[in-house]
C-alpha positions as CSV (number, residue, x, y, z in Angstrom):
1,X,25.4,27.4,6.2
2,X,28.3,26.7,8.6
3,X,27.2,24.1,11.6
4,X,28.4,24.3,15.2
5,X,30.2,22.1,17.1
6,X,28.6,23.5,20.9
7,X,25.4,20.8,21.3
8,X,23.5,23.3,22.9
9,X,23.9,26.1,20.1
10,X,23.5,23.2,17.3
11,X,20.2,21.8,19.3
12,X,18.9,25.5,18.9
13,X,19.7,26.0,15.8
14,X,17.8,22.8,14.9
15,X,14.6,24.0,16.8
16,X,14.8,27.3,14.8
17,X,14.7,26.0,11.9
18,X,12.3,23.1,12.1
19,X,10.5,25.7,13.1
20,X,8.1,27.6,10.6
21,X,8.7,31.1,9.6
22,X,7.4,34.2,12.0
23,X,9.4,32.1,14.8
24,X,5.7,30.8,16.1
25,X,5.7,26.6,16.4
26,X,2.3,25.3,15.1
27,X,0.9,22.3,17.0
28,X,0.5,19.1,15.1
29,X,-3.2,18.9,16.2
30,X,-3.6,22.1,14.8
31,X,-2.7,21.3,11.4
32,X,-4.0,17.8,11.3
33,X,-7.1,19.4,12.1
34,X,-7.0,21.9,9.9
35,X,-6.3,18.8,7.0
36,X,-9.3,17.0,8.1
37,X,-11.3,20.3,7.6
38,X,-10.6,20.6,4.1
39,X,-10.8,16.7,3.4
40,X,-14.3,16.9,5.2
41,X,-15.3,20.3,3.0
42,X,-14.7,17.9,-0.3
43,X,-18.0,16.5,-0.5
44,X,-17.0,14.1,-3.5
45,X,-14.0,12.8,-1.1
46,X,-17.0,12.3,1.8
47,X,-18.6,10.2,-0.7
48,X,-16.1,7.9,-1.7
49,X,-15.3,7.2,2.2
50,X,-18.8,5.9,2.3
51,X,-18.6,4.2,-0.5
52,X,-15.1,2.5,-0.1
53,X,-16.7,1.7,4.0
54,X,-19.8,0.4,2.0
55,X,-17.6,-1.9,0.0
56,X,-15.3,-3.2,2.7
57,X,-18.3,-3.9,5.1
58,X,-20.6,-5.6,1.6
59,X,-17.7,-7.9,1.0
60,X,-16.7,-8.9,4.6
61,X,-19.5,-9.0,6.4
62,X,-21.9,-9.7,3.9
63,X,-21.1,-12.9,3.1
64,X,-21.5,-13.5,7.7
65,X,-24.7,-12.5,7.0
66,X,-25.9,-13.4,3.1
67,X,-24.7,-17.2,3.4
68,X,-24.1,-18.8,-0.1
69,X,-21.6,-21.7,-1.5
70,X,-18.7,-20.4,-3.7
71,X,-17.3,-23.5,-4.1
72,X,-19.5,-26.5,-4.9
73,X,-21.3,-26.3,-8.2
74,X,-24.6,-26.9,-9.0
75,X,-25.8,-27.2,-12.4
76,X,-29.6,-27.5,-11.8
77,X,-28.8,-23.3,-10.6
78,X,-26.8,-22.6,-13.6
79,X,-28.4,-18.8,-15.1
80,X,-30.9,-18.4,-13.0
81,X,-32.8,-14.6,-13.4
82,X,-32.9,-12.6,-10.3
83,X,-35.5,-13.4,-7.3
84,X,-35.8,-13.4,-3.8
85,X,-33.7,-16.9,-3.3
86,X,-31.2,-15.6,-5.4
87,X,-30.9,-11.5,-5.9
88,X,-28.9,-11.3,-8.6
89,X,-29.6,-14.4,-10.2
90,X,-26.6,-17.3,-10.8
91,X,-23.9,-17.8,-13.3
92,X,-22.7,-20.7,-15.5
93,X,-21.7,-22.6,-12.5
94,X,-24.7,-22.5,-10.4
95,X,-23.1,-19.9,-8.0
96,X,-24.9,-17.0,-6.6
97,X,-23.9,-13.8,-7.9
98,X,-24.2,-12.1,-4.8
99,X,-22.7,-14.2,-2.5
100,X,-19.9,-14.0,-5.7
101,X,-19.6,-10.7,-5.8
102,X,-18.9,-10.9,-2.4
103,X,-16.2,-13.2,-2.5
104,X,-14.6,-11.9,-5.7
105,X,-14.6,-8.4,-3.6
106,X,-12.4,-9.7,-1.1
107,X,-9.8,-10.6,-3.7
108,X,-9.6,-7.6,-5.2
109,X,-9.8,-5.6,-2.2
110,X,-7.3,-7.3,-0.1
111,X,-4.7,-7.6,-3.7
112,X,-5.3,-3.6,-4.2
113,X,-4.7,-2.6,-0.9
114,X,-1.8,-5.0,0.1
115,X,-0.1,-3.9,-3.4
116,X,-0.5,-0.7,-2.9
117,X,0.8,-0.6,1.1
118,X,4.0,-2.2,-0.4
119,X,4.9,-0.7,-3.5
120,X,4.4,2.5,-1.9
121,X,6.6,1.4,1.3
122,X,9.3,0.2,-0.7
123,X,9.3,3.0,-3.6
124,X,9.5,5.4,0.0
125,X,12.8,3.7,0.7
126,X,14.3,3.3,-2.4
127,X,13.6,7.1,-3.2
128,X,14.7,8.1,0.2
129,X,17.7,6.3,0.2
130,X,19.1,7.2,-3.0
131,X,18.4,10.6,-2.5
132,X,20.1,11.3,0.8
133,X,23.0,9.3,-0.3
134,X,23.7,10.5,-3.8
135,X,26.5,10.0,-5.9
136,X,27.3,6.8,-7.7
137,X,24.7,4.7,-4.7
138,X,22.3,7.1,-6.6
139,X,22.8,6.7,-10.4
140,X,22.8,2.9,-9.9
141,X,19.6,2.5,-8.1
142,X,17.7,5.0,-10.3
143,X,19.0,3.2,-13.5
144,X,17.0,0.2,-12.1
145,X,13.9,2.6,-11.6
146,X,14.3,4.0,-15.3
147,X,14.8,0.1,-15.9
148,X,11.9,-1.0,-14.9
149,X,9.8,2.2,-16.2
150,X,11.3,1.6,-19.7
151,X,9.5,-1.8,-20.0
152,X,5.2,-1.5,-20.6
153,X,3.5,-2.5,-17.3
154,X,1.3,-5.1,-18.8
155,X,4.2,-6.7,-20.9
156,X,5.9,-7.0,-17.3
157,X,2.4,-8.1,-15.7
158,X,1.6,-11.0,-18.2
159,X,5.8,-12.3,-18.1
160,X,5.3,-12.3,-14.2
161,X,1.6,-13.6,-13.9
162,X,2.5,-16.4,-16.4
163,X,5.9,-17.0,-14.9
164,X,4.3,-17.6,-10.8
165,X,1.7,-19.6,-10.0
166,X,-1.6,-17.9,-9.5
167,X,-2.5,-16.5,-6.0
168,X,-3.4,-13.7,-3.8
169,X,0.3,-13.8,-2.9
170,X,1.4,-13.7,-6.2
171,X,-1.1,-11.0,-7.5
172,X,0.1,-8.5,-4.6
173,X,3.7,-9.3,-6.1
174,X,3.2,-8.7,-9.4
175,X,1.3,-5.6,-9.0
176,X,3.7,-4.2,-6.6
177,X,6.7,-5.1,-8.6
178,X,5.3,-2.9,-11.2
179,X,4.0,0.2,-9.3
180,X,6.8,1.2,-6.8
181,X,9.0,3.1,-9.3
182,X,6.6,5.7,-8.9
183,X,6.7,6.6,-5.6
184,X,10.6,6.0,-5.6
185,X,11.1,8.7,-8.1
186,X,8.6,11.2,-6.1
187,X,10.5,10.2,-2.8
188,X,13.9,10.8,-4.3
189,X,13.1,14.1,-5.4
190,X,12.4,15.4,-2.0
191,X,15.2,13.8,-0.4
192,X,17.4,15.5,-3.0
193,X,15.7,18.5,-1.7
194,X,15.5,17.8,1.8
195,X,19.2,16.5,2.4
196,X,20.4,20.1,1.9
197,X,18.1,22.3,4.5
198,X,19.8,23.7,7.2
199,X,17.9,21.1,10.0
200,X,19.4,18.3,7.9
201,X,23.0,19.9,8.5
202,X,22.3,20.7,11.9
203,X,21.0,17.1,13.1
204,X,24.0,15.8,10.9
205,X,26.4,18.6,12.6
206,X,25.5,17.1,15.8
207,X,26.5,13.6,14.9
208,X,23.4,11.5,13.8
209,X,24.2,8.9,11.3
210,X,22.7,8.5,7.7
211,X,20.2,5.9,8.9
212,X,18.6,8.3,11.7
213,X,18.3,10.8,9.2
214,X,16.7,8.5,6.4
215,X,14.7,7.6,9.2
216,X,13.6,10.3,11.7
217,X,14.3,13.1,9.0
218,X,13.5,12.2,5.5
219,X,10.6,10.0,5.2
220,X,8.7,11.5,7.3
221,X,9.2,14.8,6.0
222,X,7.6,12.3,2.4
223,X,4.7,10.8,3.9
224,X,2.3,13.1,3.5
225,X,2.8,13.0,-0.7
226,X,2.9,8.6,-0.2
227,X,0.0,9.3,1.8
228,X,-2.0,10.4,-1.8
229,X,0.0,8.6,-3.8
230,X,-1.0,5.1,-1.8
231,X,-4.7,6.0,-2.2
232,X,-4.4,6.2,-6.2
233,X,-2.3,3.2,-6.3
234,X,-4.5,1.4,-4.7
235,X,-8.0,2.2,-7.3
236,X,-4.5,1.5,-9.8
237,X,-4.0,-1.9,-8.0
238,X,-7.6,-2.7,-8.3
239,X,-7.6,-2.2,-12.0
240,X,-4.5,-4.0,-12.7
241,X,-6.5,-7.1,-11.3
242,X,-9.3,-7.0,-13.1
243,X,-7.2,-6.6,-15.8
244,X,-5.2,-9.2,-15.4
245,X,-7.8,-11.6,-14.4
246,X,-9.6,-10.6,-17.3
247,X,-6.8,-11.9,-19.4
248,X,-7.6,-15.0,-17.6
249,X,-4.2,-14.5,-15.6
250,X,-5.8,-14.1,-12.2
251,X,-6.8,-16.6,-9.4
252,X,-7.9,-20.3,-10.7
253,X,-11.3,-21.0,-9.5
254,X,-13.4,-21.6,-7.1
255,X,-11.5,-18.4,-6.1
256,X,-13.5,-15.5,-7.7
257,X,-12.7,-11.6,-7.7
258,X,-14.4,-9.1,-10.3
259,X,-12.5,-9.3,-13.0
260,X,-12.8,-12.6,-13.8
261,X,-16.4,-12.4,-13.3
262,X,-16.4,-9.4,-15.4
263,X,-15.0,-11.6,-18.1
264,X,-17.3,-14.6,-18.0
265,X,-20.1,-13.0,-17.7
266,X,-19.4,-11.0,-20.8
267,X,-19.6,-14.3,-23.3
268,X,-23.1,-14.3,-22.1
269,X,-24.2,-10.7,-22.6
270,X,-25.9,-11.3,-25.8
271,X,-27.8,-13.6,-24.1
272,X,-29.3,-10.7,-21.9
273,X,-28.1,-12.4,-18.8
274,X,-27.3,-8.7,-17.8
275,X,-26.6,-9.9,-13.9
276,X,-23.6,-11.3,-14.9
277,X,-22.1,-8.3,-16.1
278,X,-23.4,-4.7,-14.9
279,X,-23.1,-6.1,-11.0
280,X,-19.2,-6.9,-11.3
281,X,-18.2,-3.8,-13.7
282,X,-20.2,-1.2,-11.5
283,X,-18.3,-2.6,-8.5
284,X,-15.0,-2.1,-10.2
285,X,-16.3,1.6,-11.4
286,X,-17.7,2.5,-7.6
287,X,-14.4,1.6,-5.9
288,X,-12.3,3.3,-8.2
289,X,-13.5,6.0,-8.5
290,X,-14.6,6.3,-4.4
291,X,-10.6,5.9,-4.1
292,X,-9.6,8.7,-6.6
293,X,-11.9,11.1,-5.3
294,X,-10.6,10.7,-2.1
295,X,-6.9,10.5,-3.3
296,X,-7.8,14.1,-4.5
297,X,-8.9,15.3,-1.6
298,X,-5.9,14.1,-0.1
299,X,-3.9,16.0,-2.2
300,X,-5.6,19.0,-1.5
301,X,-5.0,18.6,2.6
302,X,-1.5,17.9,2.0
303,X,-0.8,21.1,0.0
304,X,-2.6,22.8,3.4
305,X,-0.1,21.1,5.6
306,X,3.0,22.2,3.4
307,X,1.8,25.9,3.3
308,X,1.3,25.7,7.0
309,X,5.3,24.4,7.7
């Protein structure tokens, strides 16, 4: 489609075709309300906001309110069953699980979401970018994508845990080095397609430069896919962790997140000990899982909004 050169006609033109078909402008509210009525109608998606809420508030303002010491040990404490001084009992250290899996929460929550806020903010970029530019800017940076892709995630994750000194820094690298390549390729996709619609030749017909359109154009035409996509990254993030800590890659103690107490406690579950094990996997499970089903539900609102465009 040919552009103009008048401002006027070319501003039009832009309007029109922003616009969705029928000629009738929806209002924003009106479709983000419509999204949060079919997020809302998912009851499993309802569930995991509660229980991803549940978590956040168990791990950050429990331990305000269910005071413990997570750093001195005390071996007179060490395996204790559960009782009302201690409700899930202690570990090897003396600790109280609890107050533990409080602690350990905290790390994993803060790694998984971090991780996840930056691989999929720079996986946005990279996709946008070498999209909208194309040509030989393109085939470089997606070689580096396919690159990375082409080596095994936890081959890459134990080379960079064991190369970096363990910390919640560190973790949120790692984890984020290895998951943006996802979102990168998704983003370059619909840049490829987005670069080409008539707006995009208007707004570029009426002298906007490549940055502006990355910008004010592109991504946020891609946010509401990076949207979903951060949510399952981040139950992916969370995993990745406990994985890795698991391993015994993750944070030295006294620092604590449920991976590594996963892991400990599982050299004692022949022992019966079962406190030290069924606590920290069923956290891992709950958040998970809360995250996926509302990832889904995500998804579902975000097809709504691109029907209603």
């Amino acid at each position: 489609m040919a552009t103009t050169r008048d401002p006027l006609a070319t501003r039009a033109l832009v309007e029109r075709t922003a616009a969705p078909e029928g000629g009738e402008a929806v209002a924003s509210r009106g479709i983000w309300r419509v999204i949060l009525d079919v997020f809302l109608q998912n009851r499993l998606a309802v569930v995991g906001v509660g229980i991803v809420v549940f978590f956040l508030l168990f791990c950050f303002v429990g331990p305000l309110i269910y005071r413990t010491t997570q750093v001195v040990t005390n071996l007179t404490l060490i395996h204790l069953a559960p009782s009302s001084q201690h409700l899930l009992g202690t570990d090897a250290d003396g600790y109280d699980e609890l107050g533990r899996l409080m602690v350990g929460g905290q790390t994993s929550l803060e790694v998984g979401l971090a991780a996840a806020v930056v691989a999929t903010l720079w996986g946005t970029l990279w996709g946008a970018v070498a999209g909208f530019v194309g040509g030989a800017v393109d085939a470089v940076m997606m070689r580096i994508v396919d690159s990375v892709l082409a080596i095994p995630p936890i081959f890459l994750l134990l080379f960079l845990a064991t190369a970096f000194t363990p910390s919640v820094s560190m973790l949120i690298f790692v984890v984020a080095f290895v998951s943006w390549v996802i979102p990168a390729r998704l983003v370059r996709g619909e840049s490829l397609s987005l670069r080409s619609r008539d707006f995009i030749l208007a707004v570029r017909g009426m002298g906007s430069r490549d940055r502006r359109l990355v910008l004010r154009h592109i991504l946020p035409n891609a946010v509401g896919p990076m949207i979903v996509y951060a949510t399952f990254a981040v139950a992916d993030a969370i995993l990745l962790v406990a994985a890795l800590s698991f391993l015994g890659l993750g944070i030295p103690p006294p620092a604590a997140n449920w991976g590594e107490m996963l892991s400990n406690g599982l050299n004692y579950i022949a022992d019966g000990w079962w406190w030290l094990v069924y606590p920290a996997g069923l956290c891992i499970v709950l958040v998970v899982v809360a995250f996926n089903f509302i990832g889904d539900a995500l998804r579902d609102a975000v097809e709504v909004r691109l029907q209603r465009r």
